[in-house]
Every structure is written in C-alpha cells, then in structure tokens.
N, C-alpha and C positions, 0 to 999 in steps of 0.2 A: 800498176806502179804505185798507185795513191795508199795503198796499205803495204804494200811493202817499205815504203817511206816512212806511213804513220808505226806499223812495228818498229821500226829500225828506231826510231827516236825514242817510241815510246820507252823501250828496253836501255835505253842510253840515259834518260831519266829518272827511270826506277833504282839505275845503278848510281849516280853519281847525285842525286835528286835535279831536280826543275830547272834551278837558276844555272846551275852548271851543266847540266846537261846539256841544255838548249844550248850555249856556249861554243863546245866541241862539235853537235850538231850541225851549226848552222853552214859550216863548209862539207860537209854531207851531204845534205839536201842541196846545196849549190850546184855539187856535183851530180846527182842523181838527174837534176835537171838540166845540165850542160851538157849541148851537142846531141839534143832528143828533139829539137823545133820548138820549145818555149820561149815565151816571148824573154827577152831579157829582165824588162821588169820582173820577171817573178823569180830570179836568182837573184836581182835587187833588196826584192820583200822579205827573202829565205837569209839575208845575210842581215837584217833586222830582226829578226825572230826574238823575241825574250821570254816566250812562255808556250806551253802545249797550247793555248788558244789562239797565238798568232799561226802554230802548223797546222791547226784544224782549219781556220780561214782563208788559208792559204792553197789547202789541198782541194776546201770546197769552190775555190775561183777553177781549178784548172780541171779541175769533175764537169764544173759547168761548162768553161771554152771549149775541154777538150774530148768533154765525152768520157768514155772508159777506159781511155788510152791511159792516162795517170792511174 
C-alpha cells in the first residue's frame, strides 16, 4: 500500500507541482488510509501534509508500526 500511496502522489505532484499537489493529495491519502486499522492520528498527519517529505515520513511511521501491510 505504502507505494502505491507514494506513486499516487508522486504523479499528482509532478502534474500540478508540490505545493498544490500535496493540496489535493492530502484527502487521498486520508482516504487510502480510512477504514484499513490505522491509527487515526495518522489521517490526522496526512491531512497536514505540505510537501513530499512530510509523505515520505509519514509512510516511513506506518512501514515501521505496521510492517509491509502499507
């Protein structure tokens, strides 16, 4: 799931660049992780998101809690 996430953005980035990408993003990634067993804080984190380094730090918390499942 954690690349399939990091693609999806990456590509939404590349097209609309960074600051706006990340924008439209951040309810994606909300989604992606709503109603999977995420803790809530981390659709919390995903709805602050302002740049590909806060999705990278974000995908590396839940690689770590949750294994290879993201």
């Amino acid at each position: 799931l954690a690349e399939e996430i990091k693609l999806h953005i990456e590509d939404t980035c590349s097209l609309y660049g960074e600051s706006q990408g990340m924008k439209l993003s951040r309810k994606i990634v909300h989604d992606y992780l709503k109603g999977r067993g995420f803790k809530s804080s981390y659709r919390a984190e995903a709805s602050q998101m302002a740049q590909l380094a806060d999705l990278y730090t974000l995908l590396d918390k839940l690689c770590i809690e949750y294994g290879n499942q993201p």
